[in-house]
TORLUMLO-438933 format. One line per field, with one value per residue: residue in one letter; x, y, z of N, C-alpha, C in turn. Coordinates in pm, whole numbers. Atoms other than C-alpha are relative to their C-alpha. Layout:
REM TORLUMLO-438933
residu: [a  ...]
n_x: [X  ...]
n_y: [Y  ...]
n_z: [Z  ...]
ca_x: [X  ...]
ca_y: [Y  ...]
ca_z: [Z  ...]
c_x: [X  ...]
c_y: [Y  ...]
c_z: [Z  ...]
REM end
This chain:
REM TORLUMLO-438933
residu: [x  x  x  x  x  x  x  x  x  x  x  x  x  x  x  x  x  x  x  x  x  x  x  x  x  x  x  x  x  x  x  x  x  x  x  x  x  x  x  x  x  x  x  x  x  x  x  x  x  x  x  x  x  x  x  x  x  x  x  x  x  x  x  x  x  x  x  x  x  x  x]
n_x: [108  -30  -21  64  -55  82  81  -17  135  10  -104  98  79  56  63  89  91  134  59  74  109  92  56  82  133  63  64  100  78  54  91  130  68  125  93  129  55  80  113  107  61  83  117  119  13  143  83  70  120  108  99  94  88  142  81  48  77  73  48  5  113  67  30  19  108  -62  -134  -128  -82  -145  17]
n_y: [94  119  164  114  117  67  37  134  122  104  148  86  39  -107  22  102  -53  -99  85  37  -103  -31  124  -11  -87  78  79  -59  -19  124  57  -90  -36  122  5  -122  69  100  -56  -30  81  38  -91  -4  85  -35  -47  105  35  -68  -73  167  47  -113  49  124  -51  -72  141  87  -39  -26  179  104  -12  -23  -92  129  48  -91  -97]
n_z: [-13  -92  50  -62  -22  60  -138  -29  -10  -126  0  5  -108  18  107  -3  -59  86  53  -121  -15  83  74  -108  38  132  -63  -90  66  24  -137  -43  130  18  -91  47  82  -59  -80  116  32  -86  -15  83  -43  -135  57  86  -96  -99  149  -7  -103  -14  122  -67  -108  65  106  -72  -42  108  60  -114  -63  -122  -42  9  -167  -49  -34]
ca_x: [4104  4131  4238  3953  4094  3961  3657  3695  3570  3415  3635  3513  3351  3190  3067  2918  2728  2575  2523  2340  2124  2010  1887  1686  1535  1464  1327  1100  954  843  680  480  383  261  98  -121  -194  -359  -548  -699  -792  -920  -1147  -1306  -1320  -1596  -1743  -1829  -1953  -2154  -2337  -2383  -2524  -2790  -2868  -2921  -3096  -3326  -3416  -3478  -3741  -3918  -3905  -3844  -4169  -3945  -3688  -3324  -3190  -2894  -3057]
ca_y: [3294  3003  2638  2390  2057  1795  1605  1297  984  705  387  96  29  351  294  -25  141  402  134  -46  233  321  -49  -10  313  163  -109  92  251  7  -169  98  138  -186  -170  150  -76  -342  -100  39  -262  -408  -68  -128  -473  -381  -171  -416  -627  -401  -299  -682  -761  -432  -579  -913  -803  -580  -899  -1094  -819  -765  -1146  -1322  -1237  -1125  -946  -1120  -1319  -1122  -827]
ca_z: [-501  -243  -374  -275  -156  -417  -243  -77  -127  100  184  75  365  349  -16  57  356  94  -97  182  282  -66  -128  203  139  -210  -63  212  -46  -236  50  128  -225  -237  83  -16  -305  -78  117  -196  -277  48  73  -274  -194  116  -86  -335  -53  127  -243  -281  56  24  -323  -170  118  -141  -366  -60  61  -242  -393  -126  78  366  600  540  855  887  971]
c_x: [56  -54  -140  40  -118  -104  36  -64  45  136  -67  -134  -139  -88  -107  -95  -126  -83  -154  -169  -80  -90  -79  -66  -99  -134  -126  -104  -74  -63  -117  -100  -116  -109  -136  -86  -95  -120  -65  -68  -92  -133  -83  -14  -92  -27  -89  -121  -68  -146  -9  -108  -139  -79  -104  -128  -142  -104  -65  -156  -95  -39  -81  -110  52  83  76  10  93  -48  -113]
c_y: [-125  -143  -66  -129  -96  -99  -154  -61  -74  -97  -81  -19  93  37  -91  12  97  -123  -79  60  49  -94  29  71  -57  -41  44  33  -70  -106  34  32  -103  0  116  -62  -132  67  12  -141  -112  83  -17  -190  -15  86  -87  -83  53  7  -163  -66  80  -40  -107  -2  74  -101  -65  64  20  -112  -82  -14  -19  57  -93  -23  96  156  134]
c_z: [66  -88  44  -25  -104  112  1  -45  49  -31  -49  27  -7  -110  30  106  -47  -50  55  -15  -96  -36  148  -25  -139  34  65  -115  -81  21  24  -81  9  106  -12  -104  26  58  -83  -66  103  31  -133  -3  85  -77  -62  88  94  -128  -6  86  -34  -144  16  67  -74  -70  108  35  -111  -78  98  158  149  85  -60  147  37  59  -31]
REM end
């Protein structure tokens, strides 16, 4: 059965490059997280105000003895 050479490890330098790179990917992710977390909240955010305006707009025709301005 054939020896296997114990495994290397990085240099320093070479550590502190993993290092590096894992705090980046980290990082990325985490970014993106949050950013999915804005969208979802900018899309029910226009929701809201679309369902407000058509409420508005509803009250306005039915009360308010009229179209709305806006449209």
């Amino acid at each position: 059965m054939p020896h296997d050479d114990p495994p290397a490890y990085p240099s320093p330098e070479g550590l502190m490059q993993l290092i590096l790179e894992w705090q980046q990917a980290f990082t990325g992710l985490m970014l993106q997280g949050q950013q999915n977390q804005f969208r979802v909240l900018a899309a029910w955010q226009k929701a809201t105000q679309d369902t407000q305006r058509d409420w508005m707009d509803r009250w306005i025709c039915r009360f308010g003895g009229g179209v709305p301005l806006d449209g």
